[in-house]
N, C-alpha and C positions, 0 to 999 in steps of 0.2 A: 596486395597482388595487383600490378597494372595488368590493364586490357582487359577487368571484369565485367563480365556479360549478364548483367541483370535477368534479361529473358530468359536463360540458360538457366542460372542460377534458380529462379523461381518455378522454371518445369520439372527442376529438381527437389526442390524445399519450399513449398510455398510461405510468402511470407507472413501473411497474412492469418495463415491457421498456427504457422509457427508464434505469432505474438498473441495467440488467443492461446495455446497450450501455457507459454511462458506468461500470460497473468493469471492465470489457475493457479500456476507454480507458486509465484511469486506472492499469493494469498492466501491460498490452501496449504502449500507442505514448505517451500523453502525459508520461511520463519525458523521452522522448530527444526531444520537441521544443522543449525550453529555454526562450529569449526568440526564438524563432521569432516573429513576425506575421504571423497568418492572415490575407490578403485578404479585402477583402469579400466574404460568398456563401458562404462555406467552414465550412458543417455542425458541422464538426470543434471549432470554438472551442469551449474549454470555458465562458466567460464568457457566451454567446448559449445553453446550455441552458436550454430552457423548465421546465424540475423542478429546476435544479442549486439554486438559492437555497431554494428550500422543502423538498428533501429536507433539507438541510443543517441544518434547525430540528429535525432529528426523530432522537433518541435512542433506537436499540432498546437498551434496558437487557437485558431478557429476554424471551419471548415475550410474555408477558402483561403487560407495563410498557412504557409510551413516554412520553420526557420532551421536554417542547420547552424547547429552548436557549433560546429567547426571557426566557419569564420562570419556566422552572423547574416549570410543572405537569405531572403524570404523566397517564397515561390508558391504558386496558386494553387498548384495542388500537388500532393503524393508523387504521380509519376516527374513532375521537371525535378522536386528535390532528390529520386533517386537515380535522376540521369545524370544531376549534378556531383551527386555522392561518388557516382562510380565514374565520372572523368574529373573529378578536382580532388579529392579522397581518397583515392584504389589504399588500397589494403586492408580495409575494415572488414571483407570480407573474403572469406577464403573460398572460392568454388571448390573444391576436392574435397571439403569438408563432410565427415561422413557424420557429424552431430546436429541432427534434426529434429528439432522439438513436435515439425508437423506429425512427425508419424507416430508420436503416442498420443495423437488429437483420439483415437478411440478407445484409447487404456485409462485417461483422465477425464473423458466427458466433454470433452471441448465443444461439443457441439451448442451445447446448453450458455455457451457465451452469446451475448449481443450488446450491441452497443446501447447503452444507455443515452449517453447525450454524446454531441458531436466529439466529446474526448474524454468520455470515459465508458468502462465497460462493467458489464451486471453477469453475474453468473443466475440465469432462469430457470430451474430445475420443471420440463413437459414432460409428464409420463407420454409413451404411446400407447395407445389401446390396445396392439399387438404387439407379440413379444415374441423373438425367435429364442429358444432356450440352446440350440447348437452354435448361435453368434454369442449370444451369451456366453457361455462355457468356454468359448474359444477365447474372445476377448479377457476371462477371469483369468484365463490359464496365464495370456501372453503378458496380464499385470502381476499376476504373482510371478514368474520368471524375472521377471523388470525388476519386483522387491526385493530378489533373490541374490540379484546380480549386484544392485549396487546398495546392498544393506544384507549381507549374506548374516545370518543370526548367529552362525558360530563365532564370529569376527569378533566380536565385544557387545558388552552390556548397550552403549547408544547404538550399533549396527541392528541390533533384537528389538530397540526399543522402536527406532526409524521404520525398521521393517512391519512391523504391528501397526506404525499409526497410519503408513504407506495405505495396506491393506486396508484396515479400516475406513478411509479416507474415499479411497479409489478405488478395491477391487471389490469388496465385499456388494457394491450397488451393482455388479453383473451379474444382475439375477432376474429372473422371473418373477421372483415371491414379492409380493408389494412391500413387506414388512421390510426388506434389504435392500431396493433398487434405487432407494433416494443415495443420490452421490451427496461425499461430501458432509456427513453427519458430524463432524467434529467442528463443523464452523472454520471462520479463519482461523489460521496457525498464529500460536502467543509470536510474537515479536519484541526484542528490546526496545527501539525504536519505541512501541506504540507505550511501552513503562517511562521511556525518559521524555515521553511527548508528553503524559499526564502526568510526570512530574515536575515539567517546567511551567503545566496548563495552572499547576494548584498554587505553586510558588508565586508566578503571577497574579494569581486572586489574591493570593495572601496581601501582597505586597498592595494590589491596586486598593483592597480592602482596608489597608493600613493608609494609605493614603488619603482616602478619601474619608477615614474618618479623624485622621490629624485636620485636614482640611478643613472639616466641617465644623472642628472645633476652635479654629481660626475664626472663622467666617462667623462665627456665633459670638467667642469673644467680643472682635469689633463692631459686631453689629451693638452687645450690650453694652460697649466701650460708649459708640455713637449717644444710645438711648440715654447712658446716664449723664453725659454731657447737659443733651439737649433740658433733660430734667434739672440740671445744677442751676442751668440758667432762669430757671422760673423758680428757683427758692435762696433764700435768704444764704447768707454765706455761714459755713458751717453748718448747715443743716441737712449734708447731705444722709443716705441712708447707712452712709457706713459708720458715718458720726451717730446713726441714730442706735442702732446697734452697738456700738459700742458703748452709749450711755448707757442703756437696758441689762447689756452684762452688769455693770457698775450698781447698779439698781441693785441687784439679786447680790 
């Protein structure tokens, strides 16, 4: 869409609590939802994020460097690469867009993200000392509704299964009770990715393992190739150790 208004756009969807929801997502539950099909209405799709296509143009290199995938030019910081986004790139982002990852920054925990190093990010689960049980309750409620909506359990066996691990995941730590409040008890979500990554990890030992000991049994050969040379020369002709062995069979 030309003539996209950054400013605008962010008094509407922040971007920035929007890419702290979508790496929750992207670590905690969109793993294990596969070729699931979100319903209409259902927040959660990652395809309907109002920031997913334009963060996606933007490479933090290092603090002080950002390159856009687009066509490769850098910029010192954050805001020139999304001044540059939204007058050399318009349409990565849709202002109308009602798909806002920001606003289930309090149904997911968002708040519990920070930045680990200059590019990357840590989920740091702080209890507070206090604890409103009617924010609480509100918040459980608006994440089971969410589960409900876009993983309704009459729908099919993976909508029941999605919906459970949703809960689990995310709603069930809106509590008071200490024994429930920790988010996120299921750890990161399985991934294939993280299956065909450790099996390329093992294939490769395999191989370099095989290698280096073909290798080493090179290196050993000519090393005792060298030695028996060097040996031949300080003894009599014929009297090397394979001649001597082989008399010794002969013997017996």
């Amino acid at each position: 869409m030309d003539g996209v208004n950054v400013a605008e756009a962010e008094e509407k969807c922040s971007r920035q609590t929007s890419g702290d929801v979508r790496w929750l997502l992207e670590h905690y539950f969109w793993p294990e939802v596969g070729r699931y099909e979100f319903p209409e209405g259902c927040p959660l799709n990652a395809t309907e994020d109002m920031w997913k296509l334009w963060d996606e143009q933007k490479n933090k290199v290092r603090r002080t460097n950002w390159r856009c995938n687009l066509c490769g030019k850098s910029f010192r910081s954050e805001t020139y690469i999304d001044k540059h986004i939204a007058n050399k790139h318009p349409g990565l982002l849709v202002a109308g867009s009602d798909a806002c990852l920001a606003e289930l920054c309090d149904v997911v925990h968002c708040e519990h993200v920070e930045q680990a190093t200059s590019l990357s990010k840590r989920f740091r689960y702080r209890p507070s000392i206090l604890c409103n049980s009617t924010v609480k309750a509100e918040r459980r409620e608006a994440c089971e509704d969410l589960a409900r909506t876009c993983f309704p359990p009459q729908a099919s066996k993976e909508a029941k299964r999605l919906n459970a691990y949703f809960q689990a995941q995310f709603c069930r730590a809106h509590s008071c009770d200490r024994r429930l409040r920790v988010p996120l008890p299921l750890g990161q979500a399985r991934t294939t990715f993280n299956s065909a990554w450790l099996t390329c990890a093992i294939i490769a030992g395999l191989c370099l393992t095989v290698w280096y000991v073909v290798a080493g049994c090179l290196m050993w050969e000519r090393s005792a190739a060298n030695a028996g040379d060097l040996k031949r020369l300080g003894r009599p002709r014929g009297r090397s150790w394979w001649s001597w062995l082989v008399k010794k069979k002969k013997a017996y």
